[in-house]
C-alpha positions as CSV (number, residue, x, y, z in Angstrom):
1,X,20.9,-12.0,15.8
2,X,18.7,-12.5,12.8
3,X,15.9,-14.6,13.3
4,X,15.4,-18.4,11.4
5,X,12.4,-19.4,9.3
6,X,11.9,-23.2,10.1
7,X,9.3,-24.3,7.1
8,X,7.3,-27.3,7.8
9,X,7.7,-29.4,4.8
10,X,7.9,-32.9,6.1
11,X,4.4,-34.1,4.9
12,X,2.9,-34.8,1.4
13,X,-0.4,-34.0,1.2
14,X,-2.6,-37.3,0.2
15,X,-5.8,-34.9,-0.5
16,X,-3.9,-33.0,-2.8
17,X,-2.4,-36.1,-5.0
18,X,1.0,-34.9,-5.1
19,X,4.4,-32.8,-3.8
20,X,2.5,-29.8,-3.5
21,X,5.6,-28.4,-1.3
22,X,7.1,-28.2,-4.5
23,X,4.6,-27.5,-7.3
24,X,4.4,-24.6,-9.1
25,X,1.8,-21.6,-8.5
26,X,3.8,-18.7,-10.2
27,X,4.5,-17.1,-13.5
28,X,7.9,-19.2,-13.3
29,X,6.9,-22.5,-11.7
30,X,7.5,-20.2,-8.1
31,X,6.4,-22.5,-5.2
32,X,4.5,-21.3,-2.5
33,X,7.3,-21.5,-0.4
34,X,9.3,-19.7,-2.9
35,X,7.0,-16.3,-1.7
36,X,7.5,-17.4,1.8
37,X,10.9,-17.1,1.7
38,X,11.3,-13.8,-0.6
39,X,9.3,-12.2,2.4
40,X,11.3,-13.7,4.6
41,X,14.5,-12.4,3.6
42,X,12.9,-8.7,3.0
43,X,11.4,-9.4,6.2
44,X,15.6,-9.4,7.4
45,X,15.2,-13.3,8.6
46,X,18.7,-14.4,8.3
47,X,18.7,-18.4,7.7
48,X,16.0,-20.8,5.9
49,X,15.6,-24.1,8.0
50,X,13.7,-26.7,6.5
51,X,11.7,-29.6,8.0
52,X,11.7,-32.8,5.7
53,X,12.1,-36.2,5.6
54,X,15.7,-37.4,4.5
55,X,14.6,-39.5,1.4
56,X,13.6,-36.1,-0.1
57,X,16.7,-34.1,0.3
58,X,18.2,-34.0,-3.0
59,X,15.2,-33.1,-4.6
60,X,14.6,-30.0,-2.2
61,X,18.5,-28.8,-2.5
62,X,18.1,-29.0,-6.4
63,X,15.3,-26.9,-6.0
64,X,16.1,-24.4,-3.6
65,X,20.2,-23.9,-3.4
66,X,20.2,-22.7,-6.7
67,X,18.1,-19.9,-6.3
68,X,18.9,-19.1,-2.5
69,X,22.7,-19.1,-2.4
70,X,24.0,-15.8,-1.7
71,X,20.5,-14.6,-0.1
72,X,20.0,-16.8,2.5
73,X,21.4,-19.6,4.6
74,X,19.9,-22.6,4.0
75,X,19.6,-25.9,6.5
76,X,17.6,-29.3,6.6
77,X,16.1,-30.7,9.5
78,X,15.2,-34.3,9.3
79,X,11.4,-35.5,10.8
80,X,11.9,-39.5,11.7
81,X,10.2,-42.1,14.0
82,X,13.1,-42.3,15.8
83,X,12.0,-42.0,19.4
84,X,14.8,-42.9,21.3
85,X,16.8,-39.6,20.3
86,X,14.4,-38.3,22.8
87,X,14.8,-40.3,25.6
88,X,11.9,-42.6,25.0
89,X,12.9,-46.1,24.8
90,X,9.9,-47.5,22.3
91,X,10.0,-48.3,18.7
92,X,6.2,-47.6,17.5
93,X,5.2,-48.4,13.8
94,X,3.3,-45.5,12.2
95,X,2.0,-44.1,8.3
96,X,3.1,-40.4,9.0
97,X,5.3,-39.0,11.6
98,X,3.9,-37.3,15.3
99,X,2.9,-33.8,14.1
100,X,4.0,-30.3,14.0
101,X,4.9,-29.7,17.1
102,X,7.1,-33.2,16.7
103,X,8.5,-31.4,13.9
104,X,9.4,-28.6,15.6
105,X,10.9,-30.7,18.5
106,X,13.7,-32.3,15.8
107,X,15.2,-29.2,15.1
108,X,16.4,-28.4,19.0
109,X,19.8,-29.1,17.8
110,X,19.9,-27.0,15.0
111,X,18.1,-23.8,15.8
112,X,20.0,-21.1,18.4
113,X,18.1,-18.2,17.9
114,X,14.8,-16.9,17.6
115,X,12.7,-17.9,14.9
116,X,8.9,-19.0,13.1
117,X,7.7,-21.6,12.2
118,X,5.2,-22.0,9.3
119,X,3.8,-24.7,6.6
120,X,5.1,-25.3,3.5
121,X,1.9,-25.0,1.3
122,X,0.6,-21.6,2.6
123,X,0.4,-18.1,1.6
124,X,1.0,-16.1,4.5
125,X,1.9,-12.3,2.8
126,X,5.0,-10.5,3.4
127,X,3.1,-8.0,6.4
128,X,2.9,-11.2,8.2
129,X,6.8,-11.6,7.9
130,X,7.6,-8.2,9.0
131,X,5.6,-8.1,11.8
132,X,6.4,-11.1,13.2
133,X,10.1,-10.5,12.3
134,X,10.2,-7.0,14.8
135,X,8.8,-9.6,17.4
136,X,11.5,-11.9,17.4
137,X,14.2,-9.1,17.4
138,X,12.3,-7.0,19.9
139,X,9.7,-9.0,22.2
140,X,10.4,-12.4,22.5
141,X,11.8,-14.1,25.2
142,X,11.4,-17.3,27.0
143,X,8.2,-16.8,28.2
144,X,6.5,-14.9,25.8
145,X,5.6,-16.5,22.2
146,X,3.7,-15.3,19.6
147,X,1.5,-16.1,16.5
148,X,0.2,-14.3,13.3
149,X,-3.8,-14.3,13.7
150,X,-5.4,-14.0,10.5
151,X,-9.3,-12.6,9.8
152,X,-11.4,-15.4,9.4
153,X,-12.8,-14.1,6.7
154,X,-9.7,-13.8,5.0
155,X,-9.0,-17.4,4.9
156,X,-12.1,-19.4,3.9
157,X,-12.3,-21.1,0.9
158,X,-15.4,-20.7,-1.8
159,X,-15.1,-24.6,-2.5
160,X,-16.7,-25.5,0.8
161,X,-16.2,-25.6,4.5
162,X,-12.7,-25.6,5.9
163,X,-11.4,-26.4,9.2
164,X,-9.3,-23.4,11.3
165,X,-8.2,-22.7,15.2
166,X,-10.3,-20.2,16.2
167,X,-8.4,-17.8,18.7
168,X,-9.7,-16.4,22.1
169,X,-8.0,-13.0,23.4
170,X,-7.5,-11.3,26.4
171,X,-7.5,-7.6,26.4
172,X,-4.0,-7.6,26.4
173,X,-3.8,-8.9,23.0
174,X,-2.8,-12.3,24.6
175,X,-4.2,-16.0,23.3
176,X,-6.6,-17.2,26.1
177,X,-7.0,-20.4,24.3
178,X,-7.2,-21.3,20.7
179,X,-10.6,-24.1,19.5
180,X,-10.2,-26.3,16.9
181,X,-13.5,-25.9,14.4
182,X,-13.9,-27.9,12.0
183,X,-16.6,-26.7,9.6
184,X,-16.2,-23.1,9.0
185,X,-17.5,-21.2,5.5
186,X,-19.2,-18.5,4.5
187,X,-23.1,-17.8,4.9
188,X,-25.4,-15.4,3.3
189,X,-24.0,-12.2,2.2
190,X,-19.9,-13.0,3.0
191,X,-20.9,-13.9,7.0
192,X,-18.8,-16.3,8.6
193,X,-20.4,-19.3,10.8
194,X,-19.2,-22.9,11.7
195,X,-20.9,-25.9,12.6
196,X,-21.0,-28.4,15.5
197,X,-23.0,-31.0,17.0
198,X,-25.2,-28.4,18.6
199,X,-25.8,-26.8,14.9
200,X,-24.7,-23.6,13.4
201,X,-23.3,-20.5,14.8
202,X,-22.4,-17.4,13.6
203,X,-18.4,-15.7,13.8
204,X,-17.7,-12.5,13.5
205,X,-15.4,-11.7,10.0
206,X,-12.7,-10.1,12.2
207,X,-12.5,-13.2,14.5
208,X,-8.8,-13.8,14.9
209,X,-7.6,-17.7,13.3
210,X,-4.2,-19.6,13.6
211,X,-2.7,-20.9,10.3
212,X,0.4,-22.1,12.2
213,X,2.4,-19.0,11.5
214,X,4.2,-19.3,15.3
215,X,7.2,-17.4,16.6
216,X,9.5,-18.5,19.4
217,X,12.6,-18.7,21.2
218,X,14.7,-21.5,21.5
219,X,13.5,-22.2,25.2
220,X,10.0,-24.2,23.2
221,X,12.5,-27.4,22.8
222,X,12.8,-28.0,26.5
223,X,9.6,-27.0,27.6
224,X,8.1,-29.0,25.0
225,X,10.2,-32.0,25.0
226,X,8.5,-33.6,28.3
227,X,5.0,-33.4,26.5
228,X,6.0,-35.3,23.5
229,X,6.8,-38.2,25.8
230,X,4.1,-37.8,27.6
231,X,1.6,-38.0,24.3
232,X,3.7,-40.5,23.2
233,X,2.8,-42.7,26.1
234,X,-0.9,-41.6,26.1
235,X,-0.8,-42.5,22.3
236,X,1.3,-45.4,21.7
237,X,-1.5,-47.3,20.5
238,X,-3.3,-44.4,18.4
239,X,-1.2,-44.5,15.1
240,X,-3.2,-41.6,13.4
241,X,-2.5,-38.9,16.9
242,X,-0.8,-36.1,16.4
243,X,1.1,-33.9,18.6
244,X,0.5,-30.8,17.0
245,X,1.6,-27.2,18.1
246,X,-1.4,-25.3,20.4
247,X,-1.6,-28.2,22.1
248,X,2.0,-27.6,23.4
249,X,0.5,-23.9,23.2
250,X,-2.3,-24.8,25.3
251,X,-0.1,-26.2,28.0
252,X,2.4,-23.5,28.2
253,X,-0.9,-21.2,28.5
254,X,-2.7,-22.8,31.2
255,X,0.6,-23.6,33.3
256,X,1.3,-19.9,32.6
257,X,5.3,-20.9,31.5
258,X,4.4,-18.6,28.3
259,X,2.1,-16.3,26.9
260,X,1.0,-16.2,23.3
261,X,1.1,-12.4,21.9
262,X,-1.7,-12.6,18.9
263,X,-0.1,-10.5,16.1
264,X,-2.7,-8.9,14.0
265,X,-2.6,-9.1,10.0
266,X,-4.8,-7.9,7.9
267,X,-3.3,-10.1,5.3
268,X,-4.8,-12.4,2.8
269,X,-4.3,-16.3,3.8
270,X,-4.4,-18.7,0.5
271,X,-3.6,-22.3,0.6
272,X,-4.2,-25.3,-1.6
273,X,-6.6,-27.8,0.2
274,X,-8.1,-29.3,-2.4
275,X,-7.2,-29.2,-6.2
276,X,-9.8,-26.5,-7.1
277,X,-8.0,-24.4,-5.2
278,X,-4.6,-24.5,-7.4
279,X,-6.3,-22.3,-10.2
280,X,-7.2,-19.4,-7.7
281,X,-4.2,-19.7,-5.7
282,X,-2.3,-19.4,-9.2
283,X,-4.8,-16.1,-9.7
284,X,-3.8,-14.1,-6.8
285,X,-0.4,-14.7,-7.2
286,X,-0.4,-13.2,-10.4
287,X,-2.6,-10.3,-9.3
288,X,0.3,-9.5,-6.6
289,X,3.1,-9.6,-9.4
290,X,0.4,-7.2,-11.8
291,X,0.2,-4.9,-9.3
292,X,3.7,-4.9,-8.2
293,X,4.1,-6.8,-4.9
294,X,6.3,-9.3,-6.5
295,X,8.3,-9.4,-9.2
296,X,7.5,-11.3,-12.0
297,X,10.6,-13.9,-11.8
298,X,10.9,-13.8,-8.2
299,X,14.7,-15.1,-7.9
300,X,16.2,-13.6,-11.6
């Protein structure tokens, strides 16, 4: 069975102004997602799943049928405050919806096999793909996970400090737990630090970061489901908390229900965080199609 790529594309970035899900970085107005899903499909994943919000439908079939019929099959998971679908009988008003692992949670109908799960607006290189693709035909089961760790150093931005979930491993290769830190850059001489209340402190460049590149098995929806409600009832009256994935990472860690393989790349990570970083994100991506990686109209 060929695994699914379930793209996280529900949110619209206020930092960043506008769709950036679907705004252009190539030589032909390609999409970051557009590179996601070439490596994808070379990766051998065998269906597309997205994650929006209905009202934007249309515009995300014009955009992507087109190009990905007869390559790929396509689907469209909808991301709604709907809370009673899951068992939880409360209607609670909120700006954005509950967070990525929220997101994954609405496609437990949909999704049979074993897939990933990335976002929308990153550049995560096709040895990411591959690798993670031989996991979910090989390794994965119900109580083994895994997720793409990136260098640190390979993901910073030059336009300031960033934030990023910095991994711990076991000598196994497992996730021991994964920390949230907020203000990572880069030092002196291309060194790595972040800073905290208790000042700054320096990371190793090979330190192994999360940018939500996740792979699992379809048994995530169950164990998962009960700590939704849960945060939900812990949160009701926080409109701005998320329930986002290593927290239901964290949980299936320390209960030991799963383990959390850390899959090495050696990959470079780009994203668009703030508008400065269109121009270099456009830069490397057209570096890759000069030196052959991609071709220069990725879908023609």
């Amino acid at each position: 069975m060929k695994p699914t790529l379930l793209i996280l594309a529900a949110g619209m970035a206020s930092r960043y102004g506008s769709m950036k899900q679907v705004d252009g970085f190539g030589p032909n107005g390609e999409t970051i997602i557009d590179y996601s899903i070439y490596d994808a499909i070379k990766a051998g994943f065998g269906k597309v799943t997205f994650i929006i919000r209905e009202e934007f439908l249309d515009s995300f079939k014009a955009i992507f049928e087109p190009k990905l019929k007869g390559r790929v099959e396509t689907d469209y998971v909808f991301q709604n405050y709907d809370l009673h679908q899951y068992g939880i009988d409360k209607t609670i008003e909120r700006a954005k919806p509950w967070g990525t692992a929220h997101a994954v949670l609405a496609a437990r109908n949909q999704v049979k096999e074993p897939f990933c799960v990335i976002n929308a607006d990153d550049f995560y290189g096709y040895d990411s793909f591959e690798k993670m693709a031989k996991f979910l035909t090989t390794e994965v089961t119900d109580h083994q996970y895994s997720l793409i760790g990136y260098q640190i150093d390979k993901t910073l931005s030059d336009y300031g400090s960033v934030s990023r979930g910095v991994c711990k491993v076991d000598d196994k290769g497992n996730m021991v737990e994964i920390n949230e830190r907020t203000e990572v850059y880069f030092t002196e001489g291309s060194k790595v630090a972040y800073k905290d209340a208790t000042g700054e402190h320096p990371l190793p460049n090979d330190t192994r970061v999360s940018m939500n590149f996740w792979g699992f098995n379809p048994a995530v929806f169950k164990q998962s489901e009960p700590m939704f409600k849960k945060f939900v009832d812990a949160n009701e009256t926080n409109p701005k908390a998320e329930f986002f994935i290593p927290l239901v990472a964290d949980e299936l860690i320390k209960t030991g229900e799963a383990a959390f393989k850390v899959i090495p790349t050696a990959s470079k990570w780009f994203g668009v965080t703030y508008k400065e970083d269109k121009p270099i994100v456009q830069k490397s991506i057209s570096d890759l199609v000069a030196s052959g990686v991609y071709p220069a109209n990725l879908w023609s």
